[in-house]
C-alpha positions as CSV (number, residue, x, y, z in Angstrom):
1,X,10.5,3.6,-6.8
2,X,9.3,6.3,-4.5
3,X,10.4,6.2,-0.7
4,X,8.8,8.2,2.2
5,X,11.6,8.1,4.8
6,X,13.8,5.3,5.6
7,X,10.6,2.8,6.0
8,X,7.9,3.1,3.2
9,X,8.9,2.4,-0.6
10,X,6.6,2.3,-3.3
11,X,7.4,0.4,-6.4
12,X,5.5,0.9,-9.5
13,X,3.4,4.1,-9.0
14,X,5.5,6.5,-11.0
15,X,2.5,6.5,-13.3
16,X,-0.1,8.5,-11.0
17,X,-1.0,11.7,-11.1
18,X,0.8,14.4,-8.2
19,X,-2.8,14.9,-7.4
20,X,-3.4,11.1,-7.0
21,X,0.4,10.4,-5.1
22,X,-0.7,13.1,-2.4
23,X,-3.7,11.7,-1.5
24,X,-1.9,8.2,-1.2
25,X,1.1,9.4,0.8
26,X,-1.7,11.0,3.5
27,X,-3.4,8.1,3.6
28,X,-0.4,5.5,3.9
29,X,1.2,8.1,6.7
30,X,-2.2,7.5,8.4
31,X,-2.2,4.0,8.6
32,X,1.8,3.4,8.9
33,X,1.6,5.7,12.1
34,X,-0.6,3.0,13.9
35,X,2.2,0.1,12.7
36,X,4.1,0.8,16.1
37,X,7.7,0.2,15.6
38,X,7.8,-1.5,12.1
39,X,10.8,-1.5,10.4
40,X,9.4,-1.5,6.6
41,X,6.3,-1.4,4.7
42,X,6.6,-1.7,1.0
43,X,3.5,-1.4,-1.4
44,X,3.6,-2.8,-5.2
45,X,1.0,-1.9,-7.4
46,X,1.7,-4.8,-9.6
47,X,0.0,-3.7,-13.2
48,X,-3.6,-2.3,-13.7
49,X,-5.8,-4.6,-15.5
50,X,-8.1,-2.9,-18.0
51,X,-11.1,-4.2,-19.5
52,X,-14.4,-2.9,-21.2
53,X,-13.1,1.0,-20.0
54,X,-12.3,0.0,-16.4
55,X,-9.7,-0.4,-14.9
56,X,-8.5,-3.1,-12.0
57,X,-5.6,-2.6,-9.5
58,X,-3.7,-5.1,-7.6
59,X,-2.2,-4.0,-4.9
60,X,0.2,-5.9,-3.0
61,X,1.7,-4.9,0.7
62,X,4.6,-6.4,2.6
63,X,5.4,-5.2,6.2
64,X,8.1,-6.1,8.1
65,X,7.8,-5.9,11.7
66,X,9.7,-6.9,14.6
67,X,11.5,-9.2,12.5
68,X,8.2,-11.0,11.0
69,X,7.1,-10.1,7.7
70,X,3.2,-10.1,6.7
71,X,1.8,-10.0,3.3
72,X,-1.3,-8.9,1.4
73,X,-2.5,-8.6,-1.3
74,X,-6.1,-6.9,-2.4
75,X,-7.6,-6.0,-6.6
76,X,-10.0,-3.5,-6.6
77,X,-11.7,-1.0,-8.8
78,X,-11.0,2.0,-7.1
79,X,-7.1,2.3,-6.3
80,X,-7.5,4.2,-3.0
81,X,-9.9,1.7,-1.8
82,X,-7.0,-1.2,-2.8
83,X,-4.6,0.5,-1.0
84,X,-6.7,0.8,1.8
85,X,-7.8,-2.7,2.2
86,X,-4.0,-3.5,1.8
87,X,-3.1,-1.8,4.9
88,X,-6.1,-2.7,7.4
89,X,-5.2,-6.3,6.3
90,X,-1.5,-5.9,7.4
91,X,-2.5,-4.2,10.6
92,X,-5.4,-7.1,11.1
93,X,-2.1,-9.9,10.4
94,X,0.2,-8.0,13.0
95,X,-2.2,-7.8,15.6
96,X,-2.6,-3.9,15.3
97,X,-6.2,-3.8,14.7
């Protein structure tokens, strides 16, 4: 598990590359900056699927805010593009957007 601060854990993406884990951790400081006053996001990326020499990710989010937790959950070719979908979706559920 990798945790930025006391309120964003990733689980599961020990695998990456550094190059690929920097660009992720600008990215999710972006969006987690316009969560106001959340108290945790997590991110999973629950196994990459590979088939035929590509590969799938699932991606699944959990942010707790305010005392309400929200969920999504996104598979995608492109990891950065997962991720990314994850987060405008929890920003969409907790009225951020």
């Amino acid at each position: 598990m990798i945790n930025f601060g006391d309120k964003i854990e990733l689980k599961d993406f020990n695998s990456l590359e550094p190059g690929e884990l920097t660009v992720l951790k600008k990215m999710i400081g972006n969006h987690a900056n316009k969560f106001h006053d959340f108290e945790k996001l997590t991110l999973h990326l629950k196994g990459v699927h590979e088939k035929e020499k590509s590969q799938k990710f699932q991606v699944n989010g959990i942010l707790v805010k305010s005392g309400k937790r929200y969920a999504s959950e996104v598979t995608n070719f492109n990891l950065f593009f997962a991720i990314n979908d994850v987060l405008d979706n929890l920003k969409k559920e907790c009225g951020e957007s």
